[in-house]
C-alpha positions in Angstrom: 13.6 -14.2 -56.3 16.0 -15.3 -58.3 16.7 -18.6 -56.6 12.9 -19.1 -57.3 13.1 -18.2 -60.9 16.1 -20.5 -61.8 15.1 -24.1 -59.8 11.7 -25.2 -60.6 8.9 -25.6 -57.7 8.7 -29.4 -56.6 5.1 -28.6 -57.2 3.1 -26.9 -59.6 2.8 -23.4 -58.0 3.2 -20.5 -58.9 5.4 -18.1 -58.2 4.6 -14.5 -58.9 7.1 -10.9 -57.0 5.1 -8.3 -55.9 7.3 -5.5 -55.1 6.5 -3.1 -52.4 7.7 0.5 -51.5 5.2 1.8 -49.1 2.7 0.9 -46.8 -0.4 1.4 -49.4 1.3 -1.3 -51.6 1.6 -3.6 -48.8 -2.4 -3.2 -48.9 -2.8 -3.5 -52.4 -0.7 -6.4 -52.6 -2.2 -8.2 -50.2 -6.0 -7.2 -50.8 -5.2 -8.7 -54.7 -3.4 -11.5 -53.4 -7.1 -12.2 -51.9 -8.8 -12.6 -54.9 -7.1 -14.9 -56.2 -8.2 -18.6 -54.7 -5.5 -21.1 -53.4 -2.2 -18.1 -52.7 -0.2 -17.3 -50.1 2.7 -14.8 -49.0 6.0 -15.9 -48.2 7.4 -12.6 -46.7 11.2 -12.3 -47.5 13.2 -11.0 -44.1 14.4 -7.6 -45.8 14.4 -4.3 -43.5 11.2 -3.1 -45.4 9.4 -6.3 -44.6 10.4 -6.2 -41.1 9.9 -2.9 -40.4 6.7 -3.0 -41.3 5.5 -6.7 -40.5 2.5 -5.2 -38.0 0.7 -3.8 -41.2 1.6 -7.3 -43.4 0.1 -9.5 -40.2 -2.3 -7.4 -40.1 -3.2 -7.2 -44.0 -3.0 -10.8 -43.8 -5.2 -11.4 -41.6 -7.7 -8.8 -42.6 -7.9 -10.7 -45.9 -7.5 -13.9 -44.9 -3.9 -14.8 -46.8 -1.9 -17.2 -45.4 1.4 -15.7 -44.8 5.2 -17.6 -44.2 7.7 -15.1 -42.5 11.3 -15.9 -41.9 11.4 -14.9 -37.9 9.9 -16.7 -34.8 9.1 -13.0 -33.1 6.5 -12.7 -36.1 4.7 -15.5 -35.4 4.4 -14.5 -31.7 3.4 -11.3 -33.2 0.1 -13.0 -34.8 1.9 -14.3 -38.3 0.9 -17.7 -39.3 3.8 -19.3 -39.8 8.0 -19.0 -39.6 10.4 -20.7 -41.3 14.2 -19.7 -41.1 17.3 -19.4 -39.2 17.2 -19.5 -35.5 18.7 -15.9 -34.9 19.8 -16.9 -30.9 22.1 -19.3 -32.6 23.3 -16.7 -35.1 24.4 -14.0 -32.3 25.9 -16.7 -30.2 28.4 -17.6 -32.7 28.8 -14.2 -33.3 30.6 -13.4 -30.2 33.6 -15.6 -31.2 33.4 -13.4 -34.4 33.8 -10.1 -32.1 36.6 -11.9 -30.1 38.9 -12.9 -32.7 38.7 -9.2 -34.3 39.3 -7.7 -31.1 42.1 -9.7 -30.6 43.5 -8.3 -33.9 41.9 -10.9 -36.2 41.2 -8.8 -39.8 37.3 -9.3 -40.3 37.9 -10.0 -44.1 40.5 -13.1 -43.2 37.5 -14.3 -40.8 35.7 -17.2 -43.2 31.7 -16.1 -43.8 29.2 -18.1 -42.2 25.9 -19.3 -43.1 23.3 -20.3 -40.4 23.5 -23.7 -39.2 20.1 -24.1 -36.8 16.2 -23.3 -38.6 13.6 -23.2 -36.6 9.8 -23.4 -37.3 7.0 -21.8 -35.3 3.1 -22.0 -36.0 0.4 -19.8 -34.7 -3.0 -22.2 -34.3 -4.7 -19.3 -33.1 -3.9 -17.3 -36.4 -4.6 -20.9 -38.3 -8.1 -21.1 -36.9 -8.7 -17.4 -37.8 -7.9 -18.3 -41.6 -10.0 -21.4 -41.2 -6.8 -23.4 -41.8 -6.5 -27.1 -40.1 -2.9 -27.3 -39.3 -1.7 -31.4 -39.7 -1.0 -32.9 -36.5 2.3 -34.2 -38.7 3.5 -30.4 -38.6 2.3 -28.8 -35.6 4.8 -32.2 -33.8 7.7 -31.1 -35.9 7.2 -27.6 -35.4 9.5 -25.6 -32.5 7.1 -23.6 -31.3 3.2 -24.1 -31.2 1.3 -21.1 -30.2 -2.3 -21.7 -29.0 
């Protein structure tokens, strides 16, 4: 959040956090989300989000709120739309990671890395559900088009 609090939107949205703790805030949050005309989620990729990303798909959907997720697998999963790192990638350079320590590299001298590939996957399906046209522009840039 704070990234979003200290650069200005390109646009004139609005940005507003909604912490949740448990699964009946998940509802609430997304059920007052609903009322208000125009929103959308952006789900951040933290452990509570994922662990519990069946109930926020399906909250979503239930009230018709568009929702942006971080992983692919949630968009296969029924989410609208994923934006973020491809996590194949990530592993993969990973294992040269796990070769240099086992080969007595000290993880702390080992430079941090950020991702490198972002992938983005759209579910038409889930689009036509939230009565959403999805531009032909996005759906060819997309890297993964579920039908």
């Amino acid at each position: 959040m704070r990234s979003f609090e200290t650069v200005p939107p390109p646009s004139p949205l609005e940005i507003k956090a909604t912490p949740v703790g448990t699964e009946a805030d998940i509802e609430q949050a997304v059920a007052k989300l609903a009322k208000e005309p125009g929103g959308g989620l952006l789900v951040p990729p933290d452990t509570f989000t994922v662990v519990h990303r069946d109930l926020v798909i399906s909250s979503a959907a239930q009230h018709r709120v568009p929702a942006i997720f971080t992983y692919r697998q949630f968009v296969r999963e029924g989410a609208l739309i994923s934006y973020g790192p491809e996590t194949t990638d990530i592993f993969q350079r990973s294992a040269s990671y796990v070769d240099r320590i086992l080969k007595g590299a000290n993880p702390g001298d080992l430079p941090a890395q950020a991702p490198t590939k972002f992938e983005l996957a759209i579910n038409v399906r889930t689009a036509r559900t939230l009565g959403l046209d999805v531009p032909p522009t996005l759906l060819a840039l997309a890297d993964e088009v579920i039908e």
